[in-house]
C-alpha positions in Angstrom: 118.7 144.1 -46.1 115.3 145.9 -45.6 114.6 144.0 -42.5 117.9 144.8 -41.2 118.1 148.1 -41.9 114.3 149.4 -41.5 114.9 150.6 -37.6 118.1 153.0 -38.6 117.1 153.9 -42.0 114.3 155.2 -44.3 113.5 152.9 -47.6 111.6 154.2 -50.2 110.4 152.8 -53.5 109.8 155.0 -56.7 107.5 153.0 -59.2 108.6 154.9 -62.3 107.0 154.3 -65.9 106.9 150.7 -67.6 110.2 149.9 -69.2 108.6 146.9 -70.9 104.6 147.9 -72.3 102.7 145.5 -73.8 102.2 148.8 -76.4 106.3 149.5 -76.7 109.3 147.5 -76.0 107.4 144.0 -75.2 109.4 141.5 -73.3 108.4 137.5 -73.9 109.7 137.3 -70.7 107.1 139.5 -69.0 104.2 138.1 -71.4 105.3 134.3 -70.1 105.1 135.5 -66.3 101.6 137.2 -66.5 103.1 141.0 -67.0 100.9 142.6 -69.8 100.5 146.5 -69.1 100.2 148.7 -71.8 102.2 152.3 -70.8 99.5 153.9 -68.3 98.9 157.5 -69.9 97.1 158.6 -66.7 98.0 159.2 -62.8 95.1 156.9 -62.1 96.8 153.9 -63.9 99.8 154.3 -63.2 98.7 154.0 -59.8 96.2 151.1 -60.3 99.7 149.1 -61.9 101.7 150.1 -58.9 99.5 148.6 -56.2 99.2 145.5 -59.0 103.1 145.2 -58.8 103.0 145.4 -55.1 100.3 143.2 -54.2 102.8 140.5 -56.3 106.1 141.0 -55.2 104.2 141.4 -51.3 106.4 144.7 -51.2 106.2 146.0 -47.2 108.3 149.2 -48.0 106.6 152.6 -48.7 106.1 152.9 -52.4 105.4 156.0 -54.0 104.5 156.4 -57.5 106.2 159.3 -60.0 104.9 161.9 -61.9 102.8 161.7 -65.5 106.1 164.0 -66.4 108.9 161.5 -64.8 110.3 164.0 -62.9 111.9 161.8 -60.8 113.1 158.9 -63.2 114.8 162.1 -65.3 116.1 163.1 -62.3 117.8 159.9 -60.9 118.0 158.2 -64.7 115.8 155.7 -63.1 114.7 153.4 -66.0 114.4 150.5 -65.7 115.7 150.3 -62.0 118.5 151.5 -59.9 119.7 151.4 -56.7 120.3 155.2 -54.9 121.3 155.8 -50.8 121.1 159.1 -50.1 123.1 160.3 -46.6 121.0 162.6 -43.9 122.4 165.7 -45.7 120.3 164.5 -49.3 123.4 164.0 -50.6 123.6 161.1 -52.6 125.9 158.6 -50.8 125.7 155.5 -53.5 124.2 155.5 -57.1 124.2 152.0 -58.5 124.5 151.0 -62.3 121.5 150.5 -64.3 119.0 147.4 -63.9 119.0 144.8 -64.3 122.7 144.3 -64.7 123.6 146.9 -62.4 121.2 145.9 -60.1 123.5 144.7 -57.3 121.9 144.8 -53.1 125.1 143.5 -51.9 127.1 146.8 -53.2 124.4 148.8 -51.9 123.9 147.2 -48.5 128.0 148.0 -47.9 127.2 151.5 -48.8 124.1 151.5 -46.4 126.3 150.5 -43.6 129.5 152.7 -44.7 127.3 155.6 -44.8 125.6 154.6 -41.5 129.2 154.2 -39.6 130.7 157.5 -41.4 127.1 159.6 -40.2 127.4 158.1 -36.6 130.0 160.6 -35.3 129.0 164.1 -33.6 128.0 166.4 -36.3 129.6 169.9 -36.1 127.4 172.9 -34.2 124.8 174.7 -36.3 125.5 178.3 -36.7 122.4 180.0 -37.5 122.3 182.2 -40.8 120.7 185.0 -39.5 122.0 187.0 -36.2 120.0 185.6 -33.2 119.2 188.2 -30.3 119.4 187.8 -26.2 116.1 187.1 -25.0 115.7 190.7 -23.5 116.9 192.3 -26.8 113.7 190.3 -28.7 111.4 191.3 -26.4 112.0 195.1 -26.6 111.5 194.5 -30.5 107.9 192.5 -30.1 104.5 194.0 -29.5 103.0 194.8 -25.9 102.0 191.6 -24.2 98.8 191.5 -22.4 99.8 188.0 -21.3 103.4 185.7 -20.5 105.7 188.5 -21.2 109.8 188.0 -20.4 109.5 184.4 -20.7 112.6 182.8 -22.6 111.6 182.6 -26.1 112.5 179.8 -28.6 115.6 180.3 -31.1 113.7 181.4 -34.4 111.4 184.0 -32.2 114.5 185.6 -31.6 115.9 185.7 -35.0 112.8 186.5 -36.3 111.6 189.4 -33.6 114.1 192.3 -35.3 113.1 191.9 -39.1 109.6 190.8 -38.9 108.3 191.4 -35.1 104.4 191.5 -35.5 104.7 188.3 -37.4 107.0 186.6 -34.7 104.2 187.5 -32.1 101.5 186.1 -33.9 103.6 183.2 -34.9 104.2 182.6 -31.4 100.2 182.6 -30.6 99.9 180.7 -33.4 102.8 178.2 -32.4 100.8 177.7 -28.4 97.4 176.9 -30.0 99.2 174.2 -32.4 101.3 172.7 -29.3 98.8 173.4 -26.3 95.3 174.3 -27.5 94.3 172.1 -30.5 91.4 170.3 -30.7 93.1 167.3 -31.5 94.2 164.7 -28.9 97.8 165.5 -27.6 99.6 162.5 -28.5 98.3 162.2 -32.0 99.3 165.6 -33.0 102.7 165.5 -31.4 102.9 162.2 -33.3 101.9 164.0 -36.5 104.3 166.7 -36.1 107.2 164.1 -35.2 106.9 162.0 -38.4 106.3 165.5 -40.6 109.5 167.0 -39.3 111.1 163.8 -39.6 110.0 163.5 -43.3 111.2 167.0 -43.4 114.5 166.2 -41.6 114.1 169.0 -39.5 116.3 167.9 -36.0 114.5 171.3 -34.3 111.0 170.4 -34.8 111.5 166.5 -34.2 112.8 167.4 -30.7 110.2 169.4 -30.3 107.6 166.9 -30.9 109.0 164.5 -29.2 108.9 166.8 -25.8 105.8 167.7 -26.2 104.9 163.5 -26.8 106.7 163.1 -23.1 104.8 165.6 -21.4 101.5 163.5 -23.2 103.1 160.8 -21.4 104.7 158.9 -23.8 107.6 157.0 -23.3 111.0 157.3 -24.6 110.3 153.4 -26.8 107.0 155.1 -27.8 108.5 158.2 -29.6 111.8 155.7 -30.9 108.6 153.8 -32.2 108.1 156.5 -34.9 111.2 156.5 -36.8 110.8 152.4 -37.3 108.3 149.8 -37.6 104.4 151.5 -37.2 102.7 147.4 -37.0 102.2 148.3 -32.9 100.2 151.6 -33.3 96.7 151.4 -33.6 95.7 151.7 -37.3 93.3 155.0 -36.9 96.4 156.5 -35.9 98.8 154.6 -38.4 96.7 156.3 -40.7 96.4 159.6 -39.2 100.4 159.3 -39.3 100.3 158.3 -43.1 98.5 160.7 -44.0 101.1 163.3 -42.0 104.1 161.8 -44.4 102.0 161.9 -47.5 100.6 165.6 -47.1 104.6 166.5 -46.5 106.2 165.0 -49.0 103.6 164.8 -51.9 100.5 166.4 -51.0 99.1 166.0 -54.3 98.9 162.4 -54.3 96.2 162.0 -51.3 93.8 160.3 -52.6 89.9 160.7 -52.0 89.8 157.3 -50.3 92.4 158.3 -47.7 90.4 161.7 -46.7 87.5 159.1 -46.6 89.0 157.5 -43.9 90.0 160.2 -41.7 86.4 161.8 -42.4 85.0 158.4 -41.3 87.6 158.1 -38.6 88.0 161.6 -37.1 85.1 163.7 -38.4 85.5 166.4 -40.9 86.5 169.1 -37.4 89.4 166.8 -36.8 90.0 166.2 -40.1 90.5 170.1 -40.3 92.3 170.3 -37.7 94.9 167.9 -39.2 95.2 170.0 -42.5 96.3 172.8 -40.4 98.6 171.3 -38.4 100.4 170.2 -41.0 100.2 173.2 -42.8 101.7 175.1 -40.1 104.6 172.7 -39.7 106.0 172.2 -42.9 105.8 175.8 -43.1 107.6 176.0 -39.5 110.1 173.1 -41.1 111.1 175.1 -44.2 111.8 178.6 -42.2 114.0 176.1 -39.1 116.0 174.6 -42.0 116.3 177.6 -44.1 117.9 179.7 -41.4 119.6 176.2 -39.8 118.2 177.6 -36.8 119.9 175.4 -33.5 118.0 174.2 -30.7 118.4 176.4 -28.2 119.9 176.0 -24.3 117.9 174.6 -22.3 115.2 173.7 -25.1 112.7 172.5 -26.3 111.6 175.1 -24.5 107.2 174.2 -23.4 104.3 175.9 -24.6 104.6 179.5 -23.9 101.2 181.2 -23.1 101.3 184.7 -25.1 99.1 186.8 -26.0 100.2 190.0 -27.6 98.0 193.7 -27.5 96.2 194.3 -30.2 95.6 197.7 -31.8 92.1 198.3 -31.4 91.7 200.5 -34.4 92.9 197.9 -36.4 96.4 197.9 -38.2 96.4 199.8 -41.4 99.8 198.0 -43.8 101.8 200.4 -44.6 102.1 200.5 -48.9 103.7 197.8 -50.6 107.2 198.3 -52.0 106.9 199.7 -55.7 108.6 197.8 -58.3 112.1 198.7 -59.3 111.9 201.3 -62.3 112.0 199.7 -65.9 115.6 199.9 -67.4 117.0 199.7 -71.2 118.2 196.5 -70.4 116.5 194.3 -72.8 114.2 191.7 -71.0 115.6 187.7 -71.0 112.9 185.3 -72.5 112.2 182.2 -70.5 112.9 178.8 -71.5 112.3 176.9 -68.7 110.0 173.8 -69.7 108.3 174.4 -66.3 107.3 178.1 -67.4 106.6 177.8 -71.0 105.0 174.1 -70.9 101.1 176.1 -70.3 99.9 178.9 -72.3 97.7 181.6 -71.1 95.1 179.6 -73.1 95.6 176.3 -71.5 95.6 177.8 -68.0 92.3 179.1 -68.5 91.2 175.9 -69.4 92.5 173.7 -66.6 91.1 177.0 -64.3 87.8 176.5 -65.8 88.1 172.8 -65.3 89.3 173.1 -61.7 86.4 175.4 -60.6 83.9 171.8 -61.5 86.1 169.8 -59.6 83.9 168.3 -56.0 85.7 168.8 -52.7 86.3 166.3 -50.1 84.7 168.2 -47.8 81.9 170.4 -47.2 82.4 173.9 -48.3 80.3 176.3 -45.4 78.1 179.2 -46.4 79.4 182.4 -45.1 76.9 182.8 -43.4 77.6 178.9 -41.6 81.5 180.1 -41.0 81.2 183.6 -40.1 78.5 182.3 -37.2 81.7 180.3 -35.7 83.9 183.5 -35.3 84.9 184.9 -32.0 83.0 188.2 -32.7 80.5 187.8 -36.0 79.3 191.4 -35.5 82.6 192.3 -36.7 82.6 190.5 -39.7 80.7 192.4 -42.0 82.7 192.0 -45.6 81.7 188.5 -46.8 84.3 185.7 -47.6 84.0 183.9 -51.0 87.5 181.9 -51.2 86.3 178.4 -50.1 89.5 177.2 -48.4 88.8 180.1 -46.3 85.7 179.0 -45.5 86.4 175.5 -44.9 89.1 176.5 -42.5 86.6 179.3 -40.4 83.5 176.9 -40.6 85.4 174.3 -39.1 88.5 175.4 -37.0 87.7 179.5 -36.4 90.5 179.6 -33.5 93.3 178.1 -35.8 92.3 179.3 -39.0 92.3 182.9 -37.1 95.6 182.6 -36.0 96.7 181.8 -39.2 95.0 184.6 -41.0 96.9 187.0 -38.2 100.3 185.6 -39.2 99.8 186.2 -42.8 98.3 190.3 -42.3 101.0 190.7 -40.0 103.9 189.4 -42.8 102.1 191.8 -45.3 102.7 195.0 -42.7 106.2 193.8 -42.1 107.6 192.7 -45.6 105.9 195.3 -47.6 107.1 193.2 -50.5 106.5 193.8 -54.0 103.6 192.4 -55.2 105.1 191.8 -58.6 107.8 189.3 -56.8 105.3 188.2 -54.6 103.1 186.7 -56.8 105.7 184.7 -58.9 107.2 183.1 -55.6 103.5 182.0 -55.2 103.4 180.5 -58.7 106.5 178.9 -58.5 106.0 177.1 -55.1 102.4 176.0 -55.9 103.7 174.7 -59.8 106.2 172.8 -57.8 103.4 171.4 -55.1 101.8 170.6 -58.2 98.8 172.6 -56.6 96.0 172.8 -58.9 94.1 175.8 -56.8 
């Protein structure tokens, strides 16, 4: 079934805790054929088992390994083993009954095909979530150009250029050093940013990629390459392009020896440069899907050269919004296990743990990064935050463009800091981010 289906569909294997421990419910059956684990109580050997089941059953499929907290066997009632297609929409198409019994390929390979045949006819138009202005409204909303004004402007630009103008125009800049300027070579990021979005399944940004591959001059087998079999592509770049999937779907399961490679590979600049990328696009991904933004007529639109005035005085952000005033309403108490699973206590702790923890790479002095910045003179307040000064010491043009997006969002939001700060907790508890 896999080898029929690999080219049209995406498999994926979950290894999921040990049903059968040599230290719980131990199976003869697994003690006569050589399988003697004890229940790993560590993300490390639980890893170290799954490659061991691989290596024996020769597995060719991805496999990915779940969380210490079996998120995902809770999730999918996963234990022992079960069969799950899920359509293009997430929506899960066929759920098959519990192993080993209810472990049947046959019934899923007709739901594999059913689904297939039902998801082949044209999808209905996107309608965008957000009202999407003419090209000539958005560009009376955006900054003075010094550079590429009036030229047709992608889809989210214009949904973006009423609410939040200052950080469409630096998103745009941002968007033409990514596509046109980066350090990396041109096929390789556009293959980066093809199998991302694909991970992602964002349509917009996969179409985009795959113009901007064309225009590297890649050909139409080349880019239908991606979404199959990778055994043809060089294996510095099959890497590269692993590394793209992994950092998208679970970024917290990169491993040391994988950034080993790159660093080996592609030096730690690249390597940089990689991080970034991705970082922009699955940040691009979420705001294209959120808002179901449509490709636009006549797009993918190319690389637009912009480059927006800036206020030589510098841009002061207007005060955040104050918090709403306290009320008698009586305050709800949490009991979310995902909230209330760390005490103040044991954040410290992992905080005081984290600060000991050795990077991959090698932190610049302030001194090293602020030496790489367009204008050092005017860089007098010293950084300390070391992701900043990874991203300055070793990509100042991208990591600058980036920095202008987010001081432009903070003078266009004005949000509450309050609110602010929990979305930040609760996106970076759900990366499982431990910065």
């Amino acid at each position: 079934m896999y080898q029929r289906f690999k080219d049209r569909v995406e498999f994926v294997a979950v290894y999921v805790r040990e049903a059968h421990p040599t230290d719980g419910w131990r199976m003869s059956s697994n003690d006569r054929a050589g399988i003697t684990y004890k229940q790993p109580k560590a993300e490390t050997e639980r890893v170290a088992v799954a490659k061991k089941c691989c290596d024996a059953l020769e597995i060719t499929m991805p496999v990915v390994v779940d969380e210490m907290d079996d998120r995902v066997g809770h999730a999918y009632s996963g234990m022992p083993d079960r069969l799950y297609v899920l359509d293009r929409d997430g929506r899960v198409a066929y759920k098959g009954g519990r192993g080993p019994f209810g472990f049947k390929v046959g019934e899923m390979e007709q739901a594999l095909a059913m689904t297939l045949l039902e998801q082949t006819t044209p999808a209905e138009p996107r309608v965008s979530r957000v009202p999407v202005l003419s090209v000539d409204e958005a560009w009376k909303k955006l900054p003075p150009t010094e550079k590429g004004a009036e030229q047709p402007l992608p889809e989210w630009a214009r949904m973006l250029a009423a609410p939040l103008p200052r950080t469409t125009a630096a998103m745009l800049e941002l968007d033409y050093l990514h596509r046109a300027r980066s350090p990396l070579d041109p096929v390789l990021r556009g293959q980066m940013r093809w199998v991302a979005a694909h991970a992602n399944r964002c349509a917009y940004s996969e179409a985009y990629a795959a113009a901007d591959l064309r225009r590297a001059g890649l050909s139409e087998s080349d880019v239908a390459r991606l979404a199959g079999d990778w055994t043809g592509i060089p294996e510095a770049t099959r890497l590269a392009l692993n590394f793209a999937r992994k950092l998208t779907l679970a970024a917290y399961s990169v491993t040391d020896e994988e950034i080993a490679q790159l660093q080996q590979l592609y030096g730690d600049k690249q390597l940089v440069a990689m991080v970034l990328l991705l970082a922009y696009v699955n940040f691009q991904d979420r705001l294209l899907l959120t808002l179901a933004v449509p490709l636009e007529p006549g797009g993918p639109l190319p690389p637009l050269e912009l480059r927006f005035a800036k206020n030589s005085t510098g841009t002061t952000a207007p005060p955040r919004n104050a918090p709403a005033a306290s009320t008698s309403r009586k305050a709800e108490r949490i009991l979310d296990p995902e909230w209330t699973s760390r005490d103040l206590v044991a954040l410290q702790k992992d905080m005081e743990k984290q600060k000991t923890r050795q990077p991959r790479i090698r932190v610049p002095s302030w001194e090293e990064a602020r030496s790489q910045l367009p204008n050092p003179a005017t860089a007098t307040r010293p950084v300390r935050i070391r992701w900043s000064l990874v991203c300055m010491g070793y990509q100042p043009e991208l990591a600058s463009a980036w920095s202008a997006c987010t001081r432009a969002f903070a003078e266009d939001a004005r949000q509450d800091r309050v609110f602010e700060e929990t979305l930040f907790w609760v996106v970076t508890r759900t990366l499982n981010c431990f910065y």
